[in-house]
N, C-alpha and C positions, 0 to 999 in steps of 0.2 A: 339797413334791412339785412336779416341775416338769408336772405334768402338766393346769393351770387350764384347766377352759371359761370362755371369755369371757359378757361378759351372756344371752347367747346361745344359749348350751349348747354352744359349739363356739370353738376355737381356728383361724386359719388363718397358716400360711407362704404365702409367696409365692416362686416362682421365675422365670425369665425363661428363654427358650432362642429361637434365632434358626432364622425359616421363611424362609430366601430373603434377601431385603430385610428383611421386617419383624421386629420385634422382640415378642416373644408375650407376656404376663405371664400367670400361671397360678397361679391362687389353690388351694391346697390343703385340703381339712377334716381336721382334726386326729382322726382316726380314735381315739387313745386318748382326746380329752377327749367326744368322743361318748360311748363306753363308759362312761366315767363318768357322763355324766349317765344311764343308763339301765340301770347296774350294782347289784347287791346288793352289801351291804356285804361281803362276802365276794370277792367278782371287786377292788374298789376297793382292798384291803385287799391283794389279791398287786398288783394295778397299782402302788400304793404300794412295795411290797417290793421289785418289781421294779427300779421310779428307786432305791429307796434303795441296792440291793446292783447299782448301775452296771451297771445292763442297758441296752441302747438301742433304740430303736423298728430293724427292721431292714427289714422292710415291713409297709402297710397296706393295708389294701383295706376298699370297703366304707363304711357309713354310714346317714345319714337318708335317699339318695335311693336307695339301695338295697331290693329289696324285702324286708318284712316290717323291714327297718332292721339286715340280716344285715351282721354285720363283722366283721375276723380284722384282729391284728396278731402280726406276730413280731419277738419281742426277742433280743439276741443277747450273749452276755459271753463273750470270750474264742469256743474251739471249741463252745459250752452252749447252744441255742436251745430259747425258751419260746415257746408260741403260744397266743392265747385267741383262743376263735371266738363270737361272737355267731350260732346259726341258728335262726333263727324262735322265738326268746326262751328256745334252751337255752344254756349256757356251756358250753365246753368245755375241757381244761385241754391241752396237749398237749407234753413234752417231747423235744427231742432232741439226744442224748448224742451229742460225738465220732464221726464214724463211721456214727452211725443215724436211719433218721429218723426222725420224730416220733413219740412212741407217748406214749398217754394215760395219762394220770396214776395211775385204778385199776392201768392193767398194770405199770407201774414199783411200783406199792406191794407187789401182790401179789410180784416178783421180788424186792424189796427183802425182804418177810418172810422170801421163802425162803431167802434167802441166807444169812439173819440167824437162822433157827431160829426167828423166830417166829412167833404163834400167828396167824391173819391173825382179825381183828374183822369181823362185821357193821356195824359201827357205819363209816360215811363219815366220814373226818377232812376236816375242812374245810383248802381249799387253804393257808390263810395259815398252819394247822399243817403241813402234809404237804409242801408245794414248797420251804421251805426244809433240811428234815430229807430229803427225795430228791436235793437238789442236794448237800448236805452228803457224802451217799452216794456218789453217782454220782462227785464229783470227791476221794473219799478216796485211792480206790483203782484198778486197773484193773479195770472190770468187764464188761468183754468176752464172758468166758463165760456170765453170766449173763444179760445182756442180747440176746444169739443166740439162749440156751437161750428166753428169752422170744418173743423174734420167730417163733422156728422153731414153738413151740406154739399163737402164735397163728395161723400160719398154717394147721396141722393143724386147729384148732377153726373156721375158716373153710368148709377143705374139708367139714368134716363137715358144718355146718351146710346148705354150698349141697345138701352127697347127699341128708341127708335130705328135701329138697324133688324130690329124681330128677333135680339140675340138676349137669353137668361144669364149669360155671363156676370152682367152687373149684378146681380141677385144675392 
């Protein structure tokens, strides 16, 4: 995995970029080897998948001086971007397909059954099962329509939810 925290718990690059005259060197924190240190095996297990199936860091943000230690990076293969978000010590999984952006990983499972005919489980598949069997999906085939058909529902379940509060926000 190329993805090692140093002793440290943290990897850094270096870059350099010119202010004027001088010459700036600008230390970077390796926003995925953070993650790692302060990842469930589950999160470390798709970071893992993710260097293995030739994804790349695409951006990062985010860290130990950040508050609560909140951090997002997105990976990128080909048109396919995955994003994991560290907020105030929940994970987030978020994919986005060709064309759309990012939508969470329940919502792709759920359009994924439907497509599929099947039964949808209570039971939460953990990412390192579920992210590689949605990409597998997602890049089979064109899935255009079901992925709108999704979008478009979630936005209705939005509006609804802002009504029931008597707020046009969703609108």
């Amino acid at each position: 995995m190329r993805f090692r925290p140093d002793s440290h718990g943290y990897s850094t690059d270096a870059f350099t970029y010119r202010a004027g005259r001088a010459v700036i060197l600008v230390l970077m924190d390796d926003v995925v080897a953070y993650m790692v240190t302060r990842a469930s095996p589950e999160v470390t297990g798709t970071l893992a998948w993710l260097d293995e199936n030739e994804f790349s860091v695409a951006k990062q943000s985010g860290g130990p001086a950040e508050p609560f230690g909140n951090a997002q990076v997105e990976f990128r293969r080909k048109d396919l971007g995955v994003r994991i978000t560290k907020d105030r010590g929940t994970w987030v999984l978020d994919i986005a397909p060709q064309g759309f952006d990012f939508m969470n990983i329940d919502q792709l499972l759920t359009v994924k059954s439907a497509s599929e005919h099947e039964p949808e489980s209570d039971d939460k598949p953990s990412w390192t099962s579920a992210l590689p069997r949605l990409i597998s999906w997602i890049e089979s085939e064109d899935r255009t329509e079901a992925l709108e058909g999704a979008r478009e529902s979630w936005r209705v379940t939005v509006r609804q939810y802002w009504a029931s509060f008597g707020s046009d926000l969703g609108s």
